[in-house]
N, C-alpha and C positions, 0 to 999 in steps of 0.2 A: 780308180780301181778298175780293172781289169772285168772281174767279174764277181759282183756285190755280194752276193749269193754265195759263193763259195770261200773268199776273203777269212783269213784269221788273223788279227788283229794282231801282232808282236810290238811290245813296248821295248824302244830302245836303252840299252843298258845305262849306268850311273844317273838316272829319273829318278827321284826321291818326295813322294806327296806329303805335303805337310798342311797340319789345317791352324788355321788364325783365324781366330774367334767364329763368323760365319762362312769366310770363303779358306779356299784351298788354294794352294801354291805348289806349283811343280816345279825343281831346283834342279840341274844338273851338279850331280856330285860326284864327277872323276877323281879316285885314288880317294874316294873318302873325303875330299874338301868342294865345301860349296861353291858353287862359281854361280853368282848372282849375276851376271853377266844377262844369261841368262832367265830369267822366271817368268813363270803361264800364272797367271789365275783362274783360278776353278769356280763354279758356283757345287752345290750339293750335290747335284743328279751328273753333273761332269765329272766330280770325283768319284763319283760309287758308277760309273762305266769305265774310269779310270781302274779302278779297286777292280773290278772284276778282270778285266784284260789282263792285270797283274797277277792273279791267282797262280796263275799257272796252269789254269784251265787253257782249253781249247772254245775259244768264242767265235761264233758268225755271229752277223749282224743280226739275224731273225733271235738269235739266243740271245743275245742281249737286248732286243728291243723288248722281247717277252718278260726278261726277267725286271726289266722296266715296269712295264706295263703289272707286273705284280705288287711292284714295290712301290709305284708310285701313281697305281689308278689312273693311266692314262689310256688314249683310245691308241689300238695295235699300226693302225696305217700311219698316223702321227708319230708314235714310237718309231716306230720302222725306218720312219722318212729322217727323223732327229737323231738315230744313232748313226745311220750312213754318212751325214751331213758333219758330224762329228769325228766320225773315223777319219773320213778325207780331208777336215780339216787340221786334223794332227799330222794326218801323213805327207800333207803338203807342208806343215811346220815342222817336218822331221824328225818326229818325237816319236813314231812307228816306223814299223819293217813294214 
């Protein structure tokens, strides 16, 4: 990323999360049909930063690590450091703009 700090996370389109039993799966689903080809596995905290970027909100990374840190009683510099780590690695797996 260019510059971490000012970064808005955009999910690319036909991405569809889906949860099985305790983990998450992320599918691509162009025109509607699944292409397993495809599939990411999620744990909990990967999908509800997944869930949020999806909102259609406007996230940086400090806004998401915060909303971390609220949801999941974690310390703010570790959040901080695991949502960046996160972004960058979707966005090197192509799954972000």
């Amino acid at each position: 990323m260019t510059d971490k700090h000012q970064y808005i996370p955009a999910p690319k389109t036909h991405l569809k999360l889906h949860r099985i039993g305790r983990k998450y799966m992320l599918v691509e689903t162009p025109e509607g049909c699944a292409n397993l080809t495809n599939v990411y596995s999620m744990n909990e905290t990967a999908a509800w930063l997944w869930q949020k970027i999806c909102n259609g909100e406007k996230h940086t990374a400090e806004k998401l690590a915060h909303g971390l840190c609220q949801e999941y009683k974690v310390d703010p510099d570790r959040a901080l450091h695991d949502v960046e780590h996160q972004l960058e690695t979707w966005k090197m797996m192509g799954l972000l703009s």
